[in-house]
N, C-alpha and C positions, 0 to 999 in steps of 0.2 A: 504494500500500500504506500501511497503516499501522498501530498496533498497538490495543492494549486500553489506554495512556493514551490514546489520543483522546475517551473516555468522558468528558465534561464534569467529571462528578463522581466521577470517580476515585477513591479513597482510595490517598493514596501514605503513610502510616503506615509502615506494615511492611509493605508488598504487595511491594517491590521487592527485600527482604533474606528473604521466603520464596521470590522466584522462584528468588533464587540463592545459597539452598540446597540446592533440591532437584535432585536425580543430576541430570547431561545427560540431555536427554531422546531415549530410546533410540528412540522414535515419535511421528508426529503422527498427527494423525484432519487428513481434510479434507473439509468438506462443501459440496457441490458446489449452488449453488443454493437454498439451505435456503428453504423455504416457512412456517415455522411458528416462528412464535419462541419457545415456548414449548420446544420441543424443543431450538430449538439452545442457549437459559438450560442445560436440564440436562447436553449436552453440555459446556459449557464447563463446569458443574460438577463433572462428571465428569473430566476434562480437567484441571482446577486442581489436583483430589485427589488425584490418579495421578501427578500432573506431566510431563503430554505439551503438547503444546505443538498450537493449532490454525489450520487456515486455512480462510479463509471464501471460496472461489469467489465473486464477484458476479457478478450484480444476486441479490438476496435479495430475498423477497418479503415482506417489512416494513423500515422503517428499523432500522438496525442498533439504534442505543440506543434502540428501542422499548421501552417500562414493562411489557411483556409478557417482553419477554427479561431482562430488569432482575429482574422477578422471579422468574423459572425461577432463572436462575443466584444471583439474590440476589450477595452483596458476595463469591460467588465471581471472579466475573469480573474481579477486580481481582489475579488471582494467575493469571491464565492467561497465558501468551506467544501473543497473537496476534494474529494477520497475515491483513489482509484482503487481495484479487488483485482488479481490476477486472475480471477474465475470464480463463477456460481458460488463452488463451494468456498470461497475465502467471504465472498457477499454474505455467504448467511452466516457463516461464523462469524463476522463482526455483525450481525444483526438478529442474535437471537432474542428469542421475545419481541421483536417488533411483530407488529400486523403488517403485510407484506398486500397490500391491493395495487392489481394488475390491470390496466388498461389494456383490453382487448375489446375484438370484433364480433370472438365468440362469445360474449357475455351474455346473462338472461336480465340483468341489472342495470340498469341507466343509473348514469354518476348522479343524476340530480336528486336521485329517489334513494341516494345511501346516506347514511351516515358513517361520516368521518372522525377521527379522534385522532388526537393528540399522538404524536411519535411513528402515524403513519407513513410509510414507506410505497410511494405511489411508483410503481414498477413499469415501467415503456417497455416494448421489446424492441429489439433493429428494424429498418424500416425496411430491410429485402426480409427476414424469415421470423420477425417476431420472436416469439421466445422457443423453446423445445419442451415437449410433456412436462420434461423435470421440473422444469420452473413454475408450467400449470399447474400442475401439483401441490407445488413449496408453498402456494399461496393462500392469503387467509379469506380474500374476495377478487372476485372479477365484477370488472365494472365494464360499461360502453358509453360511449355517444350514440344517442338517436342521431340518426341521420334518415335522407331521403332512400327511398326505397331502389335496388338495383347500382347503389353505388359502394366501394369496396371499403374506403377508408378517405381519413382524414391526414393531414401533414402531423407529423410526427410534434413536431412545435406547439402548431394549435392545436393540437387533440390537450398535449402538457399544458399548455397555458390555459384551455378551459377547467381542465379537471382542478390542476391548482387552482387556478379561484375562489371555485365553487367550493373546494376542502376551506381554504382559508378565510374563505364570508363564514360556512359551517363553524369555524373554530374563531371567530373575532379575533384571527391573529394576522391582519395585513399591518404590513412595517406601519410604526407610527399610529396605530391604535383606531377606531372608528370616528368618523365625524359625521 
């Protein structure tokens, strides 16, 4: 494992007195094999802004500090708390006891209709093959987006960006408190 200093070019200015500012984080995203770095840039951007904190399943299908991901996320990624897992099994072993909910297509559950709690671990899978039985399995719920009928899926981004929300209005924990 290791975190978001391992980025060569880190900026530690003020990246380490925003991290720990913001509220404990009431959720993480974990993305499970990520294919596309363009996508996972905006996840952590996403992720940085919200102040959830993320993990990256390996093997990744680009090098992590790709110039691709670099710039999706831009000089967000220096305000994320995250933690890469060399695989599955090192994911759950640093995450025993969490509830582990899965954003899938197979779900019988729409995200709007669950309830979320505190310390949940919202699981994406790669955007070419999803996750493998195993990880079906591992998990504590599957969740979906309604969508229109005859279409397959959503961007891997916004599918994360709707589900986050919706957990973080559930949990009154968006950065800076409700107004």
């Amino acid at each position: 494992m290791y975190n978001a200093s391992s980025f060569p070019d880190k900026q530690e200015d003020n990246a380490e007195s925003v991290l720990n500012s913001l509220m404990p984080a009431a959720l993480r995203l974990a993305l499970y094999e990520p294919d596309i770095p363009q996508n996972t840039g905006a996840i952590l951007r996403t992720a940085a802004c919200m102040g959830v904190a993320v993990d990256i399943i390996e093997p990744c299908g680009f090098v992590l500090d790709d110039r691709k991901l670099r710039r999706a996320g831009m000089d967000y990624i220096d305000y994320v708390d995250l933690t890469c897992h060399a695989g599955w099994p090192a994911f759950q072993q640093a995450h025993v006891g969490a509830r582990r909910v899965l954003l899938t297509t197979k779900a019988a559950v729409f995200y709007t209709g669950f309830a979320f709690a505190p310390g949940d671990v919202l699981l994406l899978g790669s955007e070419t093959a999803g996750v493998p039985a195993a990880a079906h399995n591992a998990v504590a719920a599957r969740i979906a987006i309604p969508m229109a009928p005859g279409l397959r899926s959503l961007n891997l981004v916004v599918a994360a960006a709707m589900v986050l929300g919706e957990a973080l209005r559930q949990l009154d924990a968006f950065p800076g408190g409700a107004r």
